[in-house]
N, C-alpha and C positions, 0 to 999 in steps of 0.2 A: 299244173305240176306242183306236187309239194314242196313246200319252203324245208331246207335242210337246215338247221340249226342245233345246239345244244345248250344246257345249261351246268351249272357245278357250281361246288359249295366253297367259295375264297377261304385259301387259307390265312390269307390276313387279318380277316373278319369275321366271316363264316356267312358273309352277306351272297345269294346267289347272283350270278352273274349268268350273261346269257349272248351266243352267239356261236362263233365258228373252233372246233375242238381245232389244238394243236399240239404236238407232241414234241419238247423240246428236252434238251441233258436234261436240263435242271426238273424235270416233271413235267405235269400234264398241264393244258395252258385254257382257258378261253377266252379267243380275241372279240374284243367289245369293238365293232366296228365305229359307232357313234362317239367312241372316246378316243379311238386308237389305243388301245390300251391291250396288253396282255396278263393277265392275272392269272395267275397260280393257285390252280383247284387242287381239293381233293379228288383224288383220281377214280376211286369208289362210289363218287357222287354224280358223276357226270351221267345225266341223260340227253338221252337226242327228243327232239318234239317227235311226235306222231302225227302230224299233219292234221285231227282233230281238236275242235275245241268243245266245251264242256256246253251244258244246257243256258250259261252263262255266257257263253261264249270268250272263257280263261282253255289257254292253250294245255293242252293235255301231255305230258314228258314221260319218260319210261320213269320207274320209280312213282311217278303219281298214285295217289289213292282215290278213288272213288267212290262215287254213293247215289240209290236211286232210291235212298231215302227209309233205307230199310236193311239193307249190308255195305259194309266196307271193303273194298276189293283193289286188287294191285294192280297197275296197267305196267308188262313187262312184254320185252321183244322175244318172241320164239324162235330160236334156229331153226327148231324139224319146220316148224309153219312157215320158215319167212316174212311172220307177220307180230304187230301186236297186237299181245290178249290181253283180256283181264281174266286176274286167277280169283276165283271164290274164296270164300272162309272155307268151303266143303271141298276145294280141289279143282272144281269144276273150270273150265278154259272158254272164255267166249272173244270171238274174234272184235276187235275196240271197235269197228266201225257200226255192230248192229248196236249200242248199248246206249242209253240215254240216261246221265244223272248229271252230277257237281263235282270239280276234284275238291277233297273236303282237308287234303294235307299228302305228306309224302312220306316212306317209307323213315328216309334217313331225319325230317325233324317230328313225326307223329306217330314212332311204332306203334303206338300202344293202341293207333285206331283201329291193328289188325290181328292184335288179341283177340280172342274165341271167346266172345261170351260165357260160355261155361266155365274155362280158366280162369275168370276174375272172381 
């Protein structure tokens, strides 16, 4: 069974935190079980794992960027799919579990790794 988890970016720090989402008044939360701790994420940041790890074997999160050494590409959850993909630079959709690379950064601290070539 896969491990359910998330992560988000503290807004105390901006250091990622990693564990179980919780939704409190005050905002969006994630509880660090190893601390007890509840930390206050950005809410925009939060990803869940995808139950895969990378060629490295570093855990893979929505938001993740990828790479098989040749493009950079986004691992995002599909509603129509029920699943997560990774989205090309060209659009293209492929389901995370066939894909083999490294995550090399994340959307929210490395946009720039999924800039278009030809736009730079």
């Amino acid at each position: 069974m896969r491990e359910i988890k998330f992560r988000g970016k503290s807004i105390s720090d901006n250091s990622w935190v990693y564990g179980d989402m919780v939704r409190g008044t005050a905002g969006m939360f994630i509880y660090e079980q190893e601390t007890n701790n509840e930390i206050l994420v950005y809410p925009d940041t939060i990803g869940q794992y995808t139950g895969i790890e990378d060629m490295n074997g570093r855990e893979i999160y929505d938001g993740d960027i990828i790479s098989d050494g040749t493009d950079a590409d986004l691992v995002e959850w599909d509603a129509s799919l029920l699943a997560f993909v990774v989205t090309a630079n060209d659009g293209a959709m492929y389901l995370i579990d066939y894909l083999f690379g490294e995550v090399i950064g994340n959307k929210y601290d490395n946009p720039e790794l999924l800039e278009d070539e030809e736009d730079v």
